[in-house]
SETORSE-449900 format. One record per residue: residue number from 1; chain; y, x, z of N, C-alpha, C in turn. Coordinates in steps of 0.2 Angstrom, whole numbers, plus 2048, in hexadecimal, padded with zeros to 3 digits. Each point is the difference from the previous one (the first is absolute). Layout:
N
SITE_pos_unit_n_north_n_east_n_up_ca_north_ca_east_ca_up_c_north_c_east_c_up
SITE_NUM_A_Y_X_Z_Y_X_Z_Y_X_Z
...
END
This chain:
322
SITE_pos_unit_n_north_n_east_n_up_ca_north_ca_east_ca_up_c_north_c_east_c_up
SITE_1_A_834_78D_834_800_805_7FB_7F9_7FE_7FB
SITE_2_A_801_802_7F8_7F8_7FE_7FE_7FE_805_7FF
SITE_3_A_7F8_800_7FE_7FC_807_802_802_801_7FA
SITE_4_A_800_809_800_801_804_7F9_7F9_801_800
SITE_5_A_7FD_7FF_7F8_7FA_802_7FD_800_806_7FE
SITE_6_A_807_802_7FC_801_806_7FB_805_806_804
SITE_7_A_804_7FE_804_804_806_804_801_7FE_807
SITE_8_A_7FF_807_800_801_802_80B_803_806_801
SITE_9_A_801_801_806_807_802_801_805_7FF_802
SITE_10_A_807_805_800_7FF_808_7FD_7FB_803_805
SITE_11_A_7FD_806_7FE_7FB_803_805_802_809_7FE
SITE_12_A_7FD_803_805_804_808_800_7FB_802_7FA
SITE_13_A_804_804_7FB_7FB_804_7FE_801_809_800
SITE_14_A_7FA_802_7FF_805_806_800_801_806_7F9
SITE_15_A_7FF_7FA_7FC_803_802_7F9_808_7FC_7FD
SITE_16_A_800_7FB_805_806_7FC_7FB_802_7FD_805
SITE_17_A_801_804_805_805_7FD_807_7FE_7F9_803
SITE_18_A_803_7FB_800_7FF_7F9_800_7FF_7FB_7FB
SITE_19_A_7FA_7FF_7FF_7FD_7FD_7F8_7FF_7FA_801
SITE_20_A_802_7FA_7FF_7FC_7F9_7FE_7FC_7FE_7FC
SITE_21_A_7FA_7FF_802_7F9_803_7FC_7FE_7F8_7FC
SITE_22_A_7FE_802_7FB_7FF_7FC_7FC_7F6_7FE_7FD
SITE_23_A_7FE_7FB_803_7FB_801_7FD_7FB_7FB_7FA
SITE_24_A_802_802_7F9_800_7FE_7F9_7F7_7FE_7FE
SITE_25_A_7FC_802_804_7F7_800_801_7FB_7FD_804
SITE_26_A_7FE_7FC_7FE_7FC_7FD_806_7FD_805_803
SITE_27_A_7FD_7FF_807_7FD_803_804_7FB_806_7FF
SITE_28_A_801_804_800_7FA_808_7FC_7FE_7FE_7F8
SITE_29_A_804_7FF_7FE_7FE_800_7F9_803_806_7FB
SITE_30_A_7FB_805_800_804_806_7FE_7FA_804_7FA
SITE_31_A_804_805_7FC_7FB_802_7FA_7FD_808_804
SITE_32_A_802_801_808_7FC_804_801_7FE_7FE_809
SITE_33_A_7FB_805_803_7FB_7FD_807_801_805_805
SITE_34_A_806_804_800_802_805_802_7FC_7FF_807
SITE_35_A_7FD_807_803_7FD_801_807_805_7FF_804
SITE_36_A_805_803_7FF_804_7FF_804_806_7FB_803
SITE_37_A_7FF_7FB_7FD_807_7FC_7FE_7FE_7FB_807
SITE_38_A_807_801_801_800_7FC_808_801_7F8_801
SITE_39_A_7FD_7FE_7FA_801_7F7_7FF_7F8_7FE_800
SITE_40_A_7FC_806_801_7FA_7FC_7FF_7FD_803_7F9
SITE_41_A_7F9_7FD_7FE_7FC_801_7FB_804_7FB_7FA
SITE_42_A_7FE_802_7F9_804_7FA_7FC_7FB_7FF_800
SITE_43_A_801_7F5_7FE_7FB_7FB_7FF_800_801_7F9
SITE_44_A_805_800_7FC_801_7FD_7FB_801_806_7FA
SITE_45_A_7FE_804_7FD_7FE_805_7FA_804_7FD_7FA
SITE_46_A_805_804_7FD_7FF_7FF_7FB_808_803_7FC
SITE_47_A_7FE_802_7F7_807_803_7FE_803_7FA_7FC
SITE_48_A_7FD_7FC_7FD_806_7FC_7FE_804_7FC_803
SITE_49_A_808_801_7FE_805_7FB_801_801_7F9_7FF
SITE_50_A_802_7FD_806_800_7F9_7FF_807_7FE_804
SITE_51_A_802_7F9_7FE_806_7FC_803_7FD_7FE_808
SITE_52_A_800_804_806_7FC_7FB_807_807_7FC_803
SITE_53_A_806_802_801_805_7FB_802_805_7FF_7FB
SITE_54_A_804_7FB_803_806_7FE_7FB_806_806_802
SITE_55_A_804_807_7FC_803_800_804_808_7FC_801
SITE_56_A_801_7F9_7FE_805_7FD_804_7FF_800_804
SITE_57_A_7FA_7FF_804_7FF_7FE_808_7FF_808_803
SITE_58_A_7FE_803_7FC_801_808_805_808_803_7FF
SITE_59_A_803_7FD_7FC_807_801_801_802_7FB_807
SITE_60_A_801_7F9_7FE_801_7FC_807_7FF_806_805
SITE_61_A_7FA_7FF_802_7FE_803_808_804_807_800
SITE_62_A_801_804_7FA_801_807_804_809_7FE_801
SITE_63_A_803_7FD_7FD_806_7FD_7FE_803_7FC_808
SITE_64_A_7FA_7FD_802_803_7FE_806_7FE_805_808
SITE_65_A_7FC_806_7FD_7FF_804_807_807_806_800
SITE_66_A_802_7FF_7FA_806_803_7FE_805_7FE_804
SITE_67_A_800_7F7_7FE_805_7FE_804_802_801_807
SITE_68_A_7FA_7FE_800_7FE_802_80A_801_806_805
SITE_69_A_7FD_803_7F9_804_807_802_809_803_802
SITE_70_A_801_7FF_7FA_806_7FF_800_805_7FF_808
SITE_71_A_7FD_7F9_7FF_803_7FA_807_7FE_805_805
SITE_72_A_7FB_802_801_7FE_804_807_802_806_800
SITE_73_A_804_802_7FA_803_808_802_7F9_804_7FF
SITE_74_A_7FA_800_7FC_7FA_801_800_802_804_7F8
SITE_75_A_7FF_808_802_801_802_7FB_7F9_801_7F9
SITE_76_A_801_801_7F9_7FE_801_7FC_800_805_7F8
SITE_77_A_7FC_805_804_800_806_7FC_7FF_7FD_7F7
SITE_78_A_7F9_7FF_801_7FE_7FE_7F8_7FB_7FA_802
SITE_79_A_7FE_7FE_7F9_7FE_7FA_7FF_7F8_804_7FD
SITE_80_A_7F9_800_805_7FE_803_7FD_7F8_7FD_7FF
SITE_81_A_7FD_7FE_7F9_7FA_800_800_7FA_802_802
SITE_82_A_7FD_800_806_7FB_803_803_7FC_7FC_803
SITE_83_A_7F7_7FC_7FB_800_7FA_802_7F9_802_803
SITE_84_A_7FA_7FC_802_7FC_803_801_7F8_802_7FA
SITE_85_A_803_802_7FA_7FC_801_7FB_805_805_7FD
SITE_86_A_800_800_7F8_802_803_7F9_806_7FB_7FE
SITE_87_A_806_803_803_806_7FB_7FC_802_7FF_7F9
SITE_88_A_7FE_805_7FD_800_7FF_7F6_7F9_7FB_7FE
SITE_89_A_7FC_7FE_802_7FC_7FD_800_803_7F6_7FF
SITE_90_A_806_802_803_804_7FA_7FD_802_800_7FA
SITE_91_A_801_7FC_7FC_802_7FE_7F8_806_7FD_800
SITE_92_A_804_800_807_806_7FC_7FF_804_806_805
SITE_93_A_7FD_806_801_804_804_805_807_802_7FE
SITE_94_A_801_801_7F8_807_803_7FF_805_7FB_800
SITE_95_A_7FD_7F7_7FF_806_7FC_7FE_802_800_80A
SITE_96_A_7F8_801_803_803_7FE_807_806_806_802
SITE_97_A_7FF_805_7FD_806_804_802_808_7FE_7FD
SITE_98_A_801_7FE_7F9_804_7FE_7FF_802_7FA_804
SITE_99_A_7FE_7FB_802_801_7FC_805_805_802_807
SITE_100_A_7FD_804_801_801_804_807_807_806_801
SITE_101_A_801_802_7F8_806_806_7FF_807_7FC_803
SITE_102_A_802_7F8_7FD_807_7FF_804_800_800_808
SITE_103_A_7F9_802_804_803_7FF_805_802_806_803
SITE_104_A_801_807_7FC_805_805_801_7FC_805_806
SITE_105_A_7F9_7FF_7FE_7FA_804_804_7FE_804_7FF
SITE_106_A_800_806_800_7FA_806_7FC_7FA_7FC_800
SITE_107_A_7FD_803_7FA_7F9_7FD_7FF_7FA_806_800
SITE_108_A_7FA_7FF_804_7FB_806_800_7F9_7FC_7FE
SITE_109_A_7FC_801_7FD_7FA_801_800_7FB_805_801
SITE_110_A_7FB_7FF_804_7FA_806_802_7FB_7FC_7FD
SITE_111_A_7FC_805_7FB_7FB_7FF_7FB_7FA_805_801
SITE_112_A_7FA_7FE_7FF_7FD_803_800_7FD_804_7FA
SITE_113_A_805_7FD_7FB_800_806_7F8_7FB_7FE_7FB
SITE_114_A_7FB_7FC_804_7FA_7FF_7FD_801_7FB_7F7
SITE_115_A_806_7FE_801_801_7FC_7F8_808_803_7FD
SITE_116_A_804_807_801_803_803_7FD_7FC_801_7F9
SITE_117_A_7FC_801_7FC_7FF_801_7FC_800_7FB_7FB
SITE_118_A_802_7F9_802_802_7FA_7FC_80A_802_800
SITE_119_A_801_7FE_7F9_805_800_800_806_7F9_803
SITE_120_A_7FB_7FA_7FF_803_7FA_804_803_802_807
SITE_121_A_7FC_803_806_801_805_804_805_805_804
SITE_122_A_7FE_803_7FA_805_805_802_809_7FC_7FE
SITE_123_A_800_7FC_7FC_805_7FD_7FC_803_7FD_808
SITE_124_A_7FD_7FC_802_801_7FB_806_802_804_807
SITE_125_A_7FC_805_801_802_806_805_808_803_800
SITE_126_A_7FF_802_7F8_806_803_7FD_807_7FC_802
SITE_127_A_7FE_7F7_804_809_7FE_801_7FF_804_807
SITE_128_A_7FD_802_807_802_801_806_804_806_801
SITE_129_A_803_800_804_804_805_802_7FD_807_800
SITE_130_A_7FB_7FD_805_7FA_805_805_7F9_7FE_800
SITE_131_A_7FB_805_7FD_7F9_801_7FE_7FD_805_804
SITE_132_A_7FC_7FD_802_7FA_805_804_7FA_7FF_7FD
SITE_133_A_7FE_806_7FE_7FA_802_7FA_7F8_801_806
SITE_134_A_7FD_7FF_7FE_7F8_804_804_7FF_804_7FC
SITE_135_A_7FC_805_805_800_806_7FD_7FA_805_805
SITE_136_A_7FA_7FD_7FE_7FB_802_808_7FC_803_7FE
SITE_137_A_7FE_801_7F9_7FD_806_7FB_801_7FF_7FA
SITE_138_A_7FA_808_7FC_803_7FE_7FC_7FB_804_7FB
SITE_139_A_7F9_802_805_7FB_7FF_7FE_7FB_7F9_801
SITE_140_A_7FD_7FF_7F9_7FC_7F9_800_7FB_7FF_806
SITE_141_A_7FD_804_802_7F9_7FF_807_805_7FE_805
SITE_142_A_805_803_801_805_800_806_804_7F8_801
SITE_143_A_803_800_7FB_804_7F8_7FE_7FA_7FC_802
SITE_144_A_7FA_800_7FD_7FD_7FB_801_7FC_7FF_806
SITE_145_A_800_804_805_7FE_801_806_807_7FD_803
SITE_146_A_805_802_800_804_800_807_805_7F7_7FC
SITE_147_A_7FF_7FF_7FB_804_7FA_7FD_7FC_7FA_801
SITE_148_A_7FA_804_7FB_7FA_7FB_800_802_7FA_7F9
SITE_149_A_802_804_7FB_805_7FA_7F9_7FB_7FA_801
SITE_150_A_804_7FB_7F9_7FB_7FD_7FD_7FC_803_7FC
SITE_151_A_7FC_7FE_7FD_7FA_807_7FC_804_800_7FB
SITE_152_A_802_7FA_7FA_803_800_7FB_807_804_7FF
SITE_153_A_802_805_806_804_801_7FF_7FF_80B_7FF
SITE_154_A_804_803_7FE_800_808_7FC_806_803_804
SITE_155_A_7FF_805_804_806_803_803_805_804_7FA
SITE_156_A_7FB_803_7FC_804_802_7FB_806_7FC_7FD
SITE_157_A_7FE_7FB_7FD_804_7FB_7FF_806_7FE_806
SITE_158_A_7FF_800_806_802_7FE_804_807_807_800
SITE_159_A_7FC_807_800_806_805_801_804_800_7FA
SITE_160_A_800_800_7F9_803_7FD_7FB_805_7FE_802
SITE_161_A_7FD_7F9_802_806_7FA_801_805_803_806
SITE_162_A_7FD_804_806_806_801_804_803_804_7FC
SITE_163_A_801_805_7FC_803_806_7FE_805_7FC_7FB
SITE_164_A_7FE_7FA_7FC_805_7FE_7FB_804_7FB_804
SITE_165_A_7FE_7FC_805_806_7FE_807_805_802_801
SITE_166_A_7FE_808_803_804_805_804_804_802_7FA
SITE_167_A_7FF_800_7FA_803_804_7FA_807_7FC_7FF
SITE_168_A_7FE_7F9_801_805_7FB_7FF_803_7FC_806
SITE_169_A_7FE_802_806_803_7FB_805_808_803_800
SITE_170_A_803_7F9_803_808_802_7FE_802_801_809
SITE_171_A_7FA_7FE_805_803_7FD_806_7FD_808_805
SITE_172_A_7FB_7FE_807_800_807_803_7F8_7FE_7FF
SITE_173_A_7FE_804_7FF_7F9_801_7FE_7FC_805_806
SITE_174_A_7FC_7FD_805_7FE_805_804_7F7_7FE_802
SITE_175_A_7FC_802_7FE_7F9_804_801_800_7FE_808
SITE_176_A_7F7_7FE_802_7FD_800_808_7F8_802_800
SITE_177_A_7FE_804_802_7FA_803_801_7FF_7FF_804
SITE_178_A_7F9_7FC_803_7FD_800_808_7FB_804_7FE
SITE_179_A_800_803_807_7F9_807_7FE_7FC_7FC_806
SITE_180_A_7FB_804_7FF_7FA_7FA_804_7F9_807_801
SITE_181_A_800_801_806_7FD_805_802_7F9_802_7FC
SITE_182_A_7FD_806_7FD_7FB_7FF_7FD_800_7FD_7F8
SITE_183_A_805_7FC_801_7FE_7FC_7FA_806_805_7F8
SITE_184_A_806_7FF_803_805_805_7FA_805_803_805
SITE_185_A_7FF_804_804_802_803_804_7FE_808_7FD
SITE_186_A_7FC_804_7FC_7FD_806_7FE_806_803_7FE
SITE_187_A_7FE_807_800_806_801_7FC_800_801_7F8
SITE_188_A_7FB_800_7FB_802_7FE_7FA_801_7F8_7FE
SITE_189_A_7FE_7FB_805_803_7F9_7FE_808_801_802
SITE_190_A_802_802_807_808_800_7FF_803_806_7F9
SITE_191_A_7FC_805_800_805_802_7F9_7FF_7FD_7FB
SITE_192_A_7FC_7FB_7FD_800_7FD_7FA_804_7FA_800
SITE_193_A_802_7FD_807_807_7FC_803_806_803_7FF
SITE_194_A_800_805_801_805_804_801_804_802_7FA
SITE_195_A_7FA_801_7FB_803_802_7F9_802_7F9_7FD
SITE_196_A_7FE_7FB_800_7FF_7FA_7FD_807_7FC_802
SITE_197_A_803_803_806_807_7FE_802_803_804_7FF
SITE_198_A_7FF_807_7FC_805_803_800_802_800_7F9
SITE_199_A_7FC_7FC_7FC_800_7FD_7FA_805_7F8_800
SITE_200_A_7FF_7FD_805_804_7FB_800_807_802_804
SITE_201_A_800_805_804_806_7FF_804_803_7F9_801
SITE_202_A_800_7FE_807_802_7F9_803_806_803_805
SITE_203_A_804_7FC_801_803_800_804_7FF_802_806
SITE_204_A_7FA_7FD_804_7FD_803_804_7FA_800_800
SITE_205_A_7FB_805_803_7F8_7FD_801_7FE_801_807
SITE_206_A_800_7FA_801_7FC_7FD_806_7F9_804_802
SITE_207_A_7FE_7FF_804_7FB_805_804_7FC_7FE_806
SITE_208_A_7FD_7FA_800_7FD_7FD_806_7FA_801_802
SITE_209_A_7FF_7FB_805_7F7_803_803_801_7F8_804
SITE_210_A_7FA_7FD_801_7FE_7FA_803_804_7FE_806
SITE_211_A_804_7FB_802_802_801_806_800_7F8_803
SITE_212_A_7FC_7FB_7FB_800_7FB_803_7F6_7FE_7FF
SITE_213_A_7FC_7FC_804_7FD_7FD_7FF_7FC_801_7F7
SITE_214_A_7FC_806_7FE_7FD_7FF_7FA_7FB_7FA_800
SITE_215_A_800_7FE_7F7_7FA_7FC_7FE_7FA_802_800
SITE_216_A_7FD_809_802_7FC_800_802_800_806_805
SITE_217_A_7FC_7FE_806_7FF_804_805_800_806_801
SITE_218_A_7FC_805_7FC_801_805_802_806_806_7FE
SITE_219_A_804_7FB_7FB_805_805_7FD_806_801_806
SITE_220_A_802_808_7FF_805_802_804_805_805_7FC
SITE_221_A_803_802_803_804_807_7FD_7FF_804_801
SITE_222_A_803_806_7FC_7FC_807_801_804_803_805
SITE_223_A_7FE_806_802_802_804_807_806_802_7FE
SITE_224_A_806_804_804_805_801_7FE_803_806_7FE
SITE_225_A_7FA_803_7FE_802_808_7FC_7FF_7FE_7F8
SITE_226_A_7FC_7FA_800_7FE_800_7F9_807_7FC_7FD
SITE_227_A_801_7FA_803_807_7FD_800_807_803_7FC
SITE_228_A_800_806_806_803_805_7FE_802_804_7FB
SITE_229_A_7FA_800_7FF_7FB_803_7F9_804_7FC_7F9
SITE_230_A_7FD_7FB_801_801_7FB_7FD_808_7FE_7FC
SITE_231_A_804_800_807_806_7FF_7FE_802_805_7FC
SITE_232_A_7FF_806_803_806_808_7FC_7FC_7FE_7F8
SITE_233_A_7F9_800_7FF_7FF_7FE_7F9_805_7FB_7FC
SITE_234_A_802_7FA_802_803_7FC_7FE_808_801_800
SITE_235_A_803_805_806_804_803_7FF_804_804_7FB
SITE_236_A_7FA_804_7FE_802_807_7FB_7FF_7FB_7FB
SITE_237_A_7FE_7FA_7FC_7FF_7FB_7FB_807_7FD_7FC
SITE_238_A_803_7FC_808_805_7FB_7FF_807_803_804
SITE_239_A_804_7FB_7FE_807_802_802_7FF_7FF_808
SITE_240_A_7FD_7FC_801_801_7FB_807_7F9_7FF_802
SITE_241_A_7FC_802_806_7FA_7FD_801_802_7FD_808
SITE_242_A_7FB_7FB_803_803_7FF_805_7F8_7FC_804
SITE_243_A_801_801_809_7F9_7FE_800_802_7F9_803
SITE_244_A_7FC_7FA_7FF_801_7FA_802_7F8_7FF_804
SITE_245_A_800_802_806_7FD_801_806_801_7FC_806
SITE_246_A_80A_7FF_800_7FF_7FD_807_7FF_7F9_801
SITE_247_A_801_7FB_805_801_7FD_803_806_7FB_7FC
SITE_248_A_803_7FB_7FD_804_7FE_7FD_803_7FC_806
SITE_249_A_7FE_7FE_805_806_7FC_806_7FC_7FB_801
SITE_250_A_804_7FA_804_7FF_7FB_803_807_7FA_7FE
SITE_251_A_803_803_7FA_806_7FB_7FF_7FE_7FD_7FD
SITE_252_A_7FD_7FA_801_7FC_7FA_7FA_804_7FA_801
SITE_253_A_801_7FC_7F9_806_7F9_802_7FE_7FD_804
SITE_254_A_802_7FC_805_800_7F8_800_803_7FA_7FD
SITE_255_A_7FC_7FC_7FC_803_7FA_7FD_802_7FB_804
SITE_256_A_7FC_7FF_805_800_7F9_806_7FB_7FD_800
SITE_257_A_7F9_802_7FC_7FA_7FF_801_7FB_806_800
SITE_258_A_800_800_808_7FB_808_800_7F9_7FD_7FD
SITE_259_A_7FD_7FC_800_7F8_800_7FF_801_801_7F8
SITE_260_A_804_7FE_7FD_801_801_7F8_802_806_7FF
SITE_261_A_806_804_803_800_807_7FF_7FA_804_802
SITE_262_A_7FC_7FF_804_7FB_805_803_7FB_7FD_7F6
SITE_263_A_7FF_7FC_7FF_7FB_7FF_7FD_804_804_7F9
SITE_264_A_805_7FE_7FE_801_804_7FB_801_809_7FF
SITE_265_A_805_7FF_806_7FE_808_801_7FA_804_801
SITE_266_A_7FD_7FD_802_7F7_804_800_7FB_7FF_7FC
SITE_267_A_803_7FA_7F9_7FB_800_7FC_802_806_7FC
SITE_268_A_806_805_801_801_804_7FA_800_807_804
SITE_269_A_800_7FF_806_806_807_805_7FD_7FF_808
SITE_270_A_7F9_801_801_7FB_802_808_807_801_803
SITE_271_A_801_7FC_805_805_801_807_7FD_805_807
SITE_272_A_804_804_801_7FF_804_806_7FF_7F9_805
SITE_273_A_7FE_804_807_801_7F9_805_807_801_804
SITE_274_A_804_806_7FE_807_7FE_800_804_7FE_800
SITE_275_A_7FE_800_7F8_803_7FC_7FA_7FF_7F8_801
SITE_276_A_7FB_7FF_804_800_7F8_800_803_7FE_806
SITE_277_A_800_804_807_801_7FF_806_809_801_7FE
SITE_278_A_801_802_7FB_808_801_7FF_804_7F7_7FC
SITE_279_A_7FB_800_7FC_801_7F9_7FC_7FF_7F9_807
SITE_280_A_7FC_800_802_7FF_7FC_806_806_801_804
SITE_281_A_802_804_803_805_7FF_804_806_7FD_7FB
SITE_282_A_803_803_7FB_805_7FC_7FC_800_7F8_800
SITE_283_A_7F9_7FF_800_7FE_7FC_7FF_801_7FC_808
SITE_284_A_801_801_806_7FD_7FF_805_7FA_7FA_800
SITE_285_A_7F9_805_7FE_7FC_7FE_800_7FB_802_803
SITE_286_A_7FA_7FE_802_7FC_805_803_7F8_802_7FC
SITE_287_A_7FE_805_804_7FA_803_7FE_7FC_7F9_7FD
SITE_288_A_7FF_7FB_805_7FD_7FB_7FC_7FE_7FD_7FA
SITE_289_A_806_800_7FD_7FE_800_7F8_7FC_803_7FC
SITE_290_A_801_808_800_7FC_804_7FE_7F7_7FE_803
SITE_291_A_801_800_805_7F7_7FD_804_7FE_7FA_7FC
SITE_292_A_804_7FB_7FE_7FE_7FA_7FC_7FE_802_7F9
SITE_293_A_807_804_7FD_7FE_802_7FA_7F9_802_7FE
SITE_294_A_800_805_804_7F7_804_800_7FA_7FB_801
SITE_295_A_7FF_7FC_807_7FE_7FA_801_7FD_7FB_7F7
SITE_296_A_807_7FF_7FC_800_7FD_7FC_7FE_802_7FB
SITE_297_A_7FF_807_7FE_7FF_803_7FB_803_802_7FC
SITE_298_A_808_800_801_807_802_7FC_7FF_809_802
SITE_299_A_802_802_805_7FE_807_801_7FC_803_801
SITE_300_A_7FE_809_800_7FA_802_801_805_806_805
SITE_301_A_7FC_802_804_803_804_804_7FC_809_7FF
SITE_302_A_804_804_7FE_7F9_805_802_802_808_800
SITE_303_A_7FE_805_803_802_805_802_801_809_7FA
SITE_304_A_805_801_802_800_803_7F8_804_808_804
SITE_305_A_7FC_807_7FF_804_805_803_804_801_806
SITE_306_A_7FD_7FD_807_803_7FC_804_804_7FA_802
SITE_307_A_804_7FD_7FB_802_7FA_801_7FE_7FA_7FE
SITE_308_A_803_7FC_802_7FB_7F8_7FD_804_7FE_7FD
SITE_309_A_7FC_7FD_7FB_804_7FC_7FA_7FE_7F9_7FE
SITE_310_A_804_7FB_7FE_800_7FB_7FE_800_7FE_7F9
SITE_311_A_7FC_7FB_7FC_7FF_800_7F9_7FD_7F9_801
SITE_312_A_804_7FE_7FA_800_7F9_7FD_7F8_800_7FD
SITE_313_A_7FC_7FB_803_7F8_801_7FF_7FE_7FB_7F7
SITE_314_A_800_804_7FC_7FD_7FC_7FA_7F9_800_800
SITE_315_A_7FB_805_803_7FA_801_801_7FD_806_802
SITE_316_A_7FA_801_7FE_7FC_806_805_803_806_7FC
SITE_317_A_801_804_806_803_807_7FD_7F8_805_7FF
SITE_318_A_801_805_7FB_7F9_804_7FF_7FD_804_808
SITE_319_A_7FC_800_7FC_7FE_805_808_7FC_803_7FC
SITE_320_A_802_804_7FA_7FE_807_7FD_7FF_805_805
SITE_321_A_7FB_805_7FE_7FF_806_802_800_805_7FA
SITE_322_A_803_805_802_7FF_806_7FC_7FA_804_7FF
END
């Protein structure tokens, strides 16, 4: 099999069932440093767009995991952009989607929103089926705490730009808030969330809290009255509010090459130990792999709300304190 650089998978999601993830960005290259993002610290800062892959070749690849799929009776929900960065930060993302439409796949992108206020953008967005907005505040001190943007970048501009999106999307439009204990968990941060989606109405709004591995250490989720709290605001807002909290599985593909699935998969999507011990066995392969990987400096191993997890190691993770 040859190594996929741009797609892996299908992997469970628990927004879009079983998704073939697409990765359009080189490694943490993104326009914000989110405390919480479970890929790691970004290396790479920035909001302008650029060409970084050809997408013929990210057609190829996803084109043949499709195949494979297929062949294996391996099903596929959507074809979804989720790389490790800022997927609009591509300058070729919309023709990569027109590329992708005859394979008769729902198309989803997850954005961190942060370059909705260019019209090129929203334009390129505007082909997917399926868009996942951020939405983590919406006051300025907050954003820039729990995100961490590029400096050059204006929330206000940024909220604009979602609302003229949402005004015009033709496909399902659905909002994610990670609340982050102390940080936008109060309760006048969630009701200025609250109002701010009840302005865009999404299809759904997502509702999360940390459950893999954060980029820095001390971030957790809030206790569960506030949670609670949290949701019935977003409730009384939108049509449909919904928490994305749990666990999303252990059904991750096998291609025929576990050390390249484990790598691809974990540069974008920390594995339970599970989740690897389940891939292994498919594999009939043993735990040795994994111990060489880590040996080698492919993986990092490390312990997150009692479980252990596995992450594709690009570098040192923060070891912020609050």
């Amino acid at each position: 099999m040859p190594a996929y650089h741009y797609a892996y998978g299908p992997v469970p999601s628990r927004r879009l069932g079983r998704s073939l993830g697409i990765n359009n960005i080189p490694a943490k290259t993104c326009s914000y440093a989110c405390i919480y993002c479970q890929v790691g610290v970004t290396s790479r800062m920035q909001i302008e767009r650029q060409a970084f892959f050809k997408p013929d070749d990210i057609f190829r690849e996803v084109q043949e995991k499709v195949s494979h799929a297929v062949a294996v009776s391996e099903k596929i929900d959507y074809l979804a952009f989720v790389p490790d960065g800022e997927p609009s930060l591509d300058e070729a993302l919309g023709k990569t989607i027109d590329l992708l439409r005859p394979l008769g796949i729902s198309i989803g992108v997850i954005t961190n929103s942060s370059l909705l206020w260019r019209d090129d953008v929203r334009r390129d967005l505007a082909k997917a089926d399926w868009v996942s907005m951020k939405v983590d505040a919406v006051e300025e001190k907050i954003w820039r705490r729990i995100d961490r943007p590029h400096k050059a970048l204006r929330l206000s501009d940024i909220l604009d730009g979602m609302q003229t999106f949402a005004a015009n999307f033709a496909g399902k439009l659905v909002t994610e808030t990670m609340l982050v204990h102390g940080v936008n968990d109060h309760d006048e941060s969630l009701a200025g969330i609250a109002g701010f989606l009840k302005r865009l109405q999404p299809w759904t709004a997502y509702l999360g809290v940390p459950t893999r591995p954060p980029a820095v250490d001390w971030v957790r989720g809030p206790d569960e009255e506030t949670l609670h709290r949290a949701y019935r605001m977003f409730a009384e807002s939108v049509k449909w509010a919904e928490y994305l909290i749990g666990y999303e599985g252990n059904a991750f593909a096998f291609s025929g090459d576990v050390e390249k699935d484990l790598l691809s998969i974990t540069a974008v999507h920390p594995m339970r130990e599970e989740a690897v011990r389940r891939l292994l066995s498919r594999a009939e392969a043993s735990w040795d792999i994994v111990d060489k990987m880590i040996a080698r400096g492919d993986l990092m191993e490390t312990l997150y709300q009692g479980h252990r997890f596995y992450v594709r190691k690009f570098g040192t993770r923060a070891n912020d304190h609050q």
